[in-house]
LODREN-496551 format. One record per atom (N, C-alpha, C): residue number from 1; residue in one letter; x, y, z. Coordinates in Angstrom, 3 decimals, padded with zeros to 6 digits, always signed. Example, Ala and Ser with C-alpha at 12.3 -4.5 7.8 and 13.67 -1.06 7.14 Angstrom:
BEGIN
<atom 1 a <+013.190 -005.690 +007.800>>
<atom 1 a <+012.300 -004.500 +007.800>>
<atom 1 a <+013.200 -003.300 +007.800>>
<atom 2 s <+012.850 -002.250 +007.080>>
<atom 2 s <+013.670 -001.060 +007.140>>
<atom 2 s <+012.900 +000.030 +007.870>>
//
This chain:
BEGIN
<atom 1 x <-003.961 -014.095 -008.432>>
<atom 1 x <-003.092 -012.983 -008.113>>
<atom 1 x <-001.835 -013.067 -008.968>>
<atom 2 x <-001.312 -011.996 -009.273>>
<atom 2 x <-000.216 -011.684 -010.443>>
<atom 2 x <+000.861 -012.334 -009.721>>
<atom 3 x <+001.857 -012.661 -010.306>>
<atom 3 x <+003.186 -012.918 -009.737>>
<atom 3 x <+004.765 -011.877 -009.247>>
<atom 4 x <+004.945 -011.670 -008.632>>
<atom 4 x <+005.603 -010.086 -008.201>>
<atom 4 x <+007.554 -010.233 -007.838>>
<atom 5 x <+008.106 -009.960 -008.009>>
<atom 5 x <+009.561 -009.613 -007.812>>
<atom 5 x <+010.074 -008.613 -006.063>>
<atom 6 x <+010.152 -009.608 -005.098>>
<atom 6 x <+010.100 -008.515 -003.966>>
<atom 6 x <+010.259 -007.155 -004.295>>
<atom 7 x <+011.744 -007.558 -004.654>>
<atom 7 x <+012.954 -006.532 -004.966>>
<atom 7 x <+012.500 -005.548 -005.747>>
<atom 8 x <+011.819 -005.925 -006.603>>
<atom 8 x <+011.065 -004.746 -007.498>>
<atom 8 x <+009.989 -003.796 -007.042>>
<atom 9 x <+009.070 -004.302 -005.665>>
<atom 9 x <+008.478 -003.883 -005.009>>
<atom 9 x <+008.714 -003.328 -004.548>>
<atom 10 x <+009.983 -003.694 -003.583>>
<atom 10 x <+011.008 -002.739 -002.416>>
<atom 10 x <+011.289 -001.655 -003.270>>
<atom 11 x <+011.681 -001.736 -004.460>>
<atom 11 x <+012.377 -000.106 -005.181>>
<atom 11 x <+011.082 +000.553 -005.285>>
<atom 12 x <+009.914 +000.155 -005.935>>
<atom 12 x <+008.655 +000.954 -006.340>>
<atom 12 x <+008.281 +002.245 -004.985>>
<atom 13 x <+008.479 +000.985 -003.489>>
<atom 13 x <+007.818 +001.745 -003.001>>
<atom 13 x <+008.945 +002.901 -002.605>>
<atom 14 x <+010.208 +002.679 -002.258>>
<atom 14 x <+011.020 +003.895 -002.326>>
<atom 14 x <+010.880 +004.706 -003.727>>
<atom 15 x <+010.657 +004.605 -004.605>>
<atom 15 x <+010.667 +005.745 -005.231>>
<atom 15 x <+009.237 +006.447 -005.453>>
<atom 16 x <+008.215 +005.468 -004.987>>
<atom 16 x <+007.314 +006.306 -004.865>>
<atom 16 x <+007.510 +007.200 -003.622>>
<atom 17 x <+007.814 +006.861 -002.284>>
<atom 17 x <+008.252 +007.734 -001.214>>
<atom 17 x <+009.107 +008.914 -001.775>>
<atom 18 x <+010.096 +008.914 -002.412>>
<atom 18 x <+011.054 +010.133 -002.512>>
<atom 18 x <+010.232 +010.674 -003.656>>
<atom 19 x <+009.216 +010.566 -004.245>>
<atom 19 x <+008.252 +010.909 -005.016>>
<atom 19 x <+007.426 +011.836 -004.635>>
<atom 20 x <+007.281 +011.947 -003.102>>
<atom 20 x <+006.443 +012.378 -002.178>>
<atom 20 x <+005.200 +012.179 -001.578>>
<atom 21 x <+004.900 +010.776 -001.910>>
<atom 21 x <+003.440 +010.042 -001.261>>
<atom 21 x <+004.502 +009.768 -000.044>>
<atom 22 x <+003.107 +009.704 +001.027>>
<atom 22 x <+003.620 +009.225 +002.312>>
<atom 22 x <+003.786 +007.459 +002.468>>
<atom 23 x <+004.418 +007.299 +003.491>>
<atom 23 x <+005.099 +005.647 +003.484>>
<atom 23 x <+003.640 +004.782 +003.455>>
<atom 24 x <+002.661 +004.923 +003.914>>
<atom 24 x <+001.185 +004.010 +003.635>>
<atom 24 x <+000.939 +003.912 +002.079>>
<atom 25 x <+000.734 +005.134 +001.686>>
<atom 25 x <+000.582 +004.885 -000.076>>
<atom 25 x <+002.060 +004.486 -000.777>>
<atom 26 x <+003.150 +004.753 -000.059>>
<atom 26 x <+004.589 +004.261 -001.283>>
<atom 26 x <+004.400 +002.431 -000.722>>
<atom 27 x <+003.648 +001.953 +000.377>>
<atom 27 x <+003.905 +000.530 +000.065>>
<atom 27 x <+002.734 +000.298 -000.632>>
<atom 28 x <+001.530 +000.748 -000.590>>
<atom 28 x <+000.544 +000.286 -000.819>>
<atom 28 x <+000.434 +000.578 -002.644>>
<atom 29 x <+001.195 +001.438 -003.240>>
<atom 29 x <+000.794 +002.036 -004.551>>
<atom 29 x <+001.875 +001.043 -004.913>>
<atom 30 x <+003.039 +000.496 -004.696>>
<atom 30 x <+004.212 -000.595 -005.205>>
<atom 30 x <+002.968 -001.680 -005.132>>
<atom 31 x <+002.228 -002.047 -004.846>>
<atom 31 x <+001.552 -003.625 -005.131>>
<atom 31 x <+000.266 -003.365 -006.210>>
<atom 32 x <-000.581 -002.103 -005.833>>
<atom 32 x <-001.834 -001.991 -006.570>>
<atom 32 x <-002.005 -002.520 -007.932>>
<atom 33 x <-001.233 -002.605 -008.770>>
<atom 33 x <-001.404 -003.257 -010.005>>
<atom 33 x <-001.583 -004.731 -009.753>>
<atom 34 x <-001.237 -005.223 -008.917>>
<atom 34 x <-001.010 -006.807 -008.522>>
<atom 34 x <-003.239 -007.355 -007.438>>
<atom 35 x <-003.484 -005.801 -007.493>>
<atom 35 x <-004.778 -005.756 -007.066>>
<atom 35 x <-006.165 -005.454 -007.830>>
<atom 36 x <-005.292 -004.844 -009.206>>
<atom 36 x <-006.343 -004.975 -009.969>>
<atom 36 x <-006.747 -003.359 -009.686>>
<atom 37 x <-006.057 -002.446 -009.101>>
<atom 37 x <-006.474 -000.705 -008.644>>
<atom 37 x <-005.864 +000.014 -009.359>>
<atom 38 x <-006.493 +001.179 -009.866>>
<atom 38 x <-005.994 +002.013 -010.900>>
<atom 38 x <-005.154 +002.871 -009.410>>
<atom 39 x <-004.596 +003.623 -010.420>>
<atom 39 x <-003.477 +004.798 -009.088>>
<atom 39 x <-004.098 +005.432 -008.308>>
<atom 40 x <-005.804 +006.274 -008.636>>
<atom 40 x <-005.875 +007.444 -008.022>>
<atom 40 x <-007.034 +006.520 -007.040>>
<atom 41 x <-007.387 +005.396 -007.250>>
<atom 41 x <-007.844 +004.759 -005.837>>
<atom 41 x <-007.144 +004.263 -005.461>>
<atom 42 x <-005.905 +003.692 -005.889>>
<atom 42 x <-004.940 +003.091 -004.620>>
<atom 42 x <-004.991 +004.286 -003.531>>
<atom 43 x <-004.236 +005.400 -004.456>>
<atom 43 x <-004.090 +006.522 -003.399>>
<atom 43 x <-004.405 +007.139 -002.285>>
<atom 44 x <-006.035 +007.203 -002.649>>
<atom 44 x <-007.162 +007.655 -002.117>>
<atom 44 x <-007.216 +006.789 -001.024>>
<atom 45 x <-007.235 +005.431 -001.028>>
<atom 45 x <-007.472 +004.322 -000.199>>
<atom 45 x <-006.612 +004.201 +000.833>>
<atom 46 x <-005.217 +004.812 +000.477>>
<atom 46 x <-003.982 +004.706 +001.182>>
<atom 46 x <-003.823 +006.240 +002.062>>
<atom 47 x <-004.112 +007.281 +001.492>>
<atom 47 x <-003.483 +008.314 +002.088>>
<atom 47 x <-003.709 +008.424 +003.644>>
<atom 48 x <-004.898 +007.947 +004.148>>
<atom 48 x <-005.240 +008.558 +005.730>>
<atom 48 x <-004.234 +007.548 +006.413>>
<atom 49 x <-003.179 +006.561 +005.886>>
<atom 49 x <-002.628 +005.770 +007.204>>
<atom 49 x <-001.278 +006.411 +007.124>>
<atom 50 x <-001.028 +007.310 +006.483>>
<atom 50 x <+000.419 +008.229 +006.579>>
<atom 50 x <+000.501 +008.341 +007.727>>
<atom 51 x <+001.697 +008.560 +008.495>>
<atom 51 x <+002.459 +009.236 +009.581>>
<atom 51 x <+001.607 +008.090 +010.613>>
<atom 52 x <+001.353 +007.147 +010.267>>
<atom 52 x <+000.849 +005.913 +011.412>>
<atom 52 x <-000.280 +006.994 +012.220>>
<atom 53 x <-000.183 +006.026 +013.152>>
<atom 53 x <-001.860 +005.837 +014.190>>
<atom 53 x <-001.445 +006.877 +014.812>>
<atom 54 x <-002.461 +008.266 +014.569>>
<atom 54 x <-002.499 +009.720 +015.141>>
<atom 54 x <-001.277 +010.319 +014.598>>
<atom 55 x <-000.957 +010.178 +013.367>>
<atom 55 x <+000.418 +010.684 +013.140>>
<atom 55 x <+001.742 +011.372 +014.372>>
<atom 56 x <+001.582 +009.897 +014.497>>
<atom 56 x <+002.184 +010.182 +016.396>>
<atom 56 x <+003.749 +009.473 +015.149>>
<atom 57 x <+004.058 +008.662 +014.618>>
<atom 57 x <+004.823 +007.872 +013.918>>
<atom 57 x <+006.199 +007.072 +014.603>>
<atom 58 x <+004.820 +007.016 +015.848>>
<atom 58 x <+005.849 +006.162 +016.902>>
<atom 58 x <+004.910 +004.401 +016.999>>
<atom 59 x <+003.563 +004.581 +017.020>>
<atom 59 x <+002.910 +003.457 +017.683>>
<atom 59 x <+002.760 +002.779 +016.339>>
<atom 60 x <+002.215 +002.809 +015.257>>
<atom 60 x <+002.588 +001.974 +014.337>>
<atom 60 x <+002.590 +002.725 +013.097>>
<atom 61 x <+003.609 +002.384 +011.938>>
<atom 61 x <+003.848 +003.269 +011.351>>
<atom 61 x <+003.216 +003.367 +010.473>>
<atom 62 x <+003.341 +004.035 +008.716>>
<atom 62 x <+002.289 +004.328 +008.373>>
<atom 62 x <+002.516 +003.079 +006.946>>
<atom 63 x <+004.003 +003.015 +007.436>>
<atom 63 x <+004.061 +001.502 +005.958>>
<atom 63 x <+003.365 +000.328 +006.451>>
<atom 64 x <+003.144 +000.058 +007.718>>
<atom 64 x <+002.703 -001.101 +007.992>>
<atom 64 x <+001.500 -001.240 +007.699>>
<atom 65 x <+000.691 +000.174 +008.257>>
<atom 65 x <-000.932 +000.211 +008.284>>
<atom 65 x <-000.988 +000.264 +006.830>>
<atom 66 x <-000.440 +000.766 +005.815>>
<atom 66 x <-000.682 +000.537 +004.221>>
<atom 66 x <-000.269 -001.090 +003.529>>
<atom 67 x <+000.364 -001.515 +004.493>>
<atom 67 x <+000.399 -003.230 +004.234>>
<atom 67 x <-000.643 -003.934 +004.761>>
<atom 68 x <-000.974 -003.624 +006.005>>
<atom 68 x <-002.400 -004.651 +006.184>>
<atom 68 x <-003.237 -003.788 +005.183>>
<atom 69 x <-003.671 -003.027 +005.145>>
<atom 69 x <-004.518 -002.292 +004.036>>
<atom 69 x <-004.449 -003.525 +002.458>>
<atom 70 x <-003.280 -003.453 +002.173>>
<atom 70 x <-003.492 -004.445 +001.081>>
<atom 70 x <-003.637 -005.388 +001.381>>
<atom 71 x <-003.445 -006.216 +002.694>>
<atom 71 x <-003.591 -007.340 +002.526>>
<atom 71 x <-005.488 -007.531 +002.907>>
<atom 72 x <-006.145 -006.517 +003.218>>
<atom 72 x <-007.471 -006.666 +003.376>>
<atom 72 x <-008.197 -006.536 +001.925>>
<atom 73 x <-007.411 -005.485 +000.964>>
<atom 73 x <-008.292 -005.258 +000.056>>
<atom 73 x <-008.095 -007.516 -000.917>>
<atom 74 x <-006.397 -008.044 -000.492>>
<atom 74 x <-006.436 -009.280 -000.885>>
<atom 74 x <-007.449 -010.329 -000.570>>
<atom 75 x <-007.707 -010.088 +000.565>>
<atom 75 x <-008.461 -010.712 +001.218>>
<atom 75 x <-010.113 -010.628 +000.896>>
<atom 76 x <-010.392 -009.737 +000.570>>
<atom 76 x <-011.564 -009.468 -000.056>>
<atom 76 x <-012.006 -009.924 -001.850>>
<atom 77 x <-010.768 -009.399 -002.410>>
<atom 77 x <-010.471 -009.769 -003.527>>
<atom 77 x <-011.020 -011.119 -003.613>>
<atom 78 x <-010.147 -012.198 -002.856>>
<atom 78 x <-010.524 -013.419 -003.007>>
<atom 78 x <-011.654 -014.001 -002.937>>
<atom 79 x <-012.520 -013.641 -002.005>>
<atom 79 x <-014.004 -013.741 -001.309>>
<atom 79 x <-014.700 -013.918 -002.388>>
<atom 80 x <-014.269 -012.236 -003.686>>
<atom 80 x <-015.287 -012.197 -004.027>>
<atom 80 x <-015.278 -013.011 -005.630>>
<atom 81 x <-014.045 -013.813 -005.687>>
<atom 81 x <-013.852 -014.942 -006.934>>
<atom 81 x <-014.115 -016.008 -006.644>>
<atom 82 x <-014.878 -016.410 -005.073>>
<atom 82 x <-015.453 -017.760 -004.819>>
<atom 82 x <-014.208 -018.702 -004.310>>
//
């Protein structure tokens, strides 16, 4: 796995947010290069956890569910390098 700069992360995904992806894809599209995902499948992969669980954006939100999201596609990643 690549080596990453929080801080640089933290800005990516705000400016991808004021960009207008929803908060699941602005955290999840700030790491994708670090996953080896071109943009328009990060995207794709990310968009349904916007506005959290039932876009209620009270029970969990939609940056979090786009963080476990990466950390599953990591998790897999690894599996599949033995």
């Amino acid at each position: 796995m690549k080596d990453f700069d929080l801080e640089e992360r933290v800005n990516r995904a705000v400016q991808n947010f004021e960009a207008g992806y929803n908060c699941a894809q602005s955290v999840f599209l700030a790491y994708s290069d670090i996953f080896e995902l071109d943009m328009e499948t990060a995207k794709k992969m990310s968009v349904s956890f916007g506005g959290g669980v039932g876009r209620m954006r009270e029970i969990v939100a939609g940056q979090y569910s786009g963080r476990q999201k990466q950390q599953k596609v990591w998790i897999r990643s690894r599996e599949h390098r033995g």
